[in-house]
N, C-alpha and C positions, 0 to 999 in steps of 0.2 A: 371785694367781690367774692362772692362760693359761685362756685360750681354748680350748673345747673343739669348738666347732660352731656352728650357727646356718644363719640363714635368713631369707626373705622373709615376710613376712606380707602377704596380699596381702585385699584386700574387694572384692566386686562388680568384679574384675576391677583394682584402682587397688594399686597398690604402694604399702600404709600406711606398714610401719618395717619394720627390719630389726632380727633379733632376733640375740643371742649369746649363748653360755652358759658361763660361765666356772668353774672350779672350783681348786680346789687340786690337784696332780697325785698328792697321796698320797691322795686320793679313790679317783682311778682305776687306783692301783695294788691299793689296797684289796680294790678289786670284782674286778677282772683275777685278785689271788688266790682271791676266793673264786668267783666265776665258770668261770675257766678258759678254754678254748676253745669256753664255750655260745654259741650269735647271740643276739646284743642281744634282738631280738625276740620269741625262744622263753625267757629268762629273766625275775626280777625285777629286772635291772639298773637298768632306767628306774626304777622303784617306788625300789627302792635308793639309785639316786641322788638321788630327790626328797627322799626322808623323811633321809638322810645330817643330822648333826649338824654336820657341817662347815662352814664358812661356803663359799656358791657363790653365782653373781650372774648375774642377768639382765639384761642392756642390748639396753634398746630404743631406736633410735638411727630418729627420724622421716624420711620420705621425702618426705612434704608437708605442711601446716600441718594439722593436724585439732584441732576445739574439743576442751577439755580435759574439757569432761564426755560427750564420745563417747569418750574414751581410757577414764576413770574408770568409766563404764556398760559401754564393752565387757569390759573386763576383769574386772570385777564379776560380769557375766551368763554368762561363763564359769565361774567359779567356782560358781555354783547348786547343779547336780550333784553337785559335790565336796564342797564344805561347809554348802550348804543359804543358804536367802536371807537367814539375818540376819548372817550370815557375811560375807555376798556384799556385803551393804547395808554393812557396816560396811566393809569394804575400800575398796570403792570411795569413801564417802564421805573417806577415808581420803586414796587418792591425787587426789580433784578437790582437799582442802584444802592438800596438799603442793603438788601442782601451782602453786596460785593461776593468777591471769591466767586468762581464757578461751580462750585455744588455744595449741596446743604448735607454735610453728614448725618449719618446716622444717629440718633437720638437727641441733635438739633433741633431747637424750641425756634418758631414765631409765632408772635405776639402781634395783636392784630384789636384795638382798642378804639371803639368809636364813643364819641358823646359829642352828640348834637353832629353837627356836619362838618365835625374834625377827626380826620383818623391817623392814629398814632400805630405806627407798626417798629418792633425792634426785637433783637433774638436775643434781648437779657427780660424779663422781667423788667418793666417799668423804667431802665436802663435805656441811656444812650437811642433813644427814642427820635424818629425820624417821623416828619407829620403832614400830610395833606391834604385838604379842606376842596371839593367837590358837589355841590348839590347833587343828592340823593344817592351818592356813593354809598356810605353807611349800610343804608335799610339794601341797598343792593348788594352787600358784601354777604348779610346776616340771610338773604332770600336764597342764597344761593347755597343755603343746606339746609334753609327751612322753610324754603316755598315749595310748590306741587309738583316740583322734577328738582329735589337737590341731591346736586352730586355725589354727597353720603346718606343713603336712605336711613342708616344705621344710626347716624349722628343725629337725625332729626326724630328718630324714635325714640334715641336717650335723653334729649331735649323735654320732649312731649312727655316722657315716664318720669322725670327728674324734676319736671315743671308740676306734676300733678303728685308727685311726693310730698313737695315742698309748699304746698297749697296745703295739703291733710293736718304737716306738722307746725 
């Protein structure tokens, strides 16, 4: 997979983690042809790319120590809207159990890998990988930095610049 985009995810002003979005690049050729010349933000590209069968991966690569069931909660409570609270309850409980230990130090990586309607999360690189299978978890994981209120507005603009680079070359 390369690298497609990313961003800061920042709370209450504190630079949490930095987020990246990786895919396979015959993804984005995929979209490129059925797309064309539309802007990212006037199409269902984003949508597209969430819900994609493909394997793509999100790394969240921490800025400061944060306890591990404020990583698990936040990103749970994101997900509500998307998939509704039992959904959410179960994700998250998901990654506090993956997680283990009580906080994610500082320059701690998770890995957060979907394809098709299985998601693979683990804080090695492709490692020791822990996995749960949800209808429409996935595109709900991937909406929730690049749908039209994502929690890193920053991470979806380097998404959407990284995507229309990678379209040029």
């Amino acid at each position: 997979q390369s690298l497609i985009g990313g961003g800061t995810r920042t709370k209450w002003g504190f630079r949490v983690y930095a987020v990246g979005i990786y895919a396979d690049p015959k993804i984005v050729k995929s979209l490129k042809k059925k797309y064309g010349d539309a802007t990212i933000a006037d199409s269902g590209l984003l949508r597209d790319f969430s819900e994609s069968k493909q394997a793509r991966t999100m790394l969240l690569r921490f800025h400061r120590e944060v306890a591990s069931s404020d990583v698990s909660e936040a990103l749970g409570d994101a997900l509500i809207d998307k998939v509704g609270e039992e959904t959410s309850r179960q994700f998250s409980s998901f990654i506090l159990d993956m997680v283990g230990g009580d906080r994610m130090i500082k320059g701690s990586d998770l890995y957060i890998t979907c394809k098709g309607e299985k998601l693979l999360a683990s804080l090695k690189e492709g490692k020791d990988a822990e996995s749960i299978s949800i209808k429409g978890l996935c595109p709900a994981i991937f909406m929730v930095y690049l749908g039209k209120t994502p929690v890193s507005p920053q991470a979806k603009e380097g998404f959407e610049k990284g995507f229309a680079e990678m379209v040029v070359s």
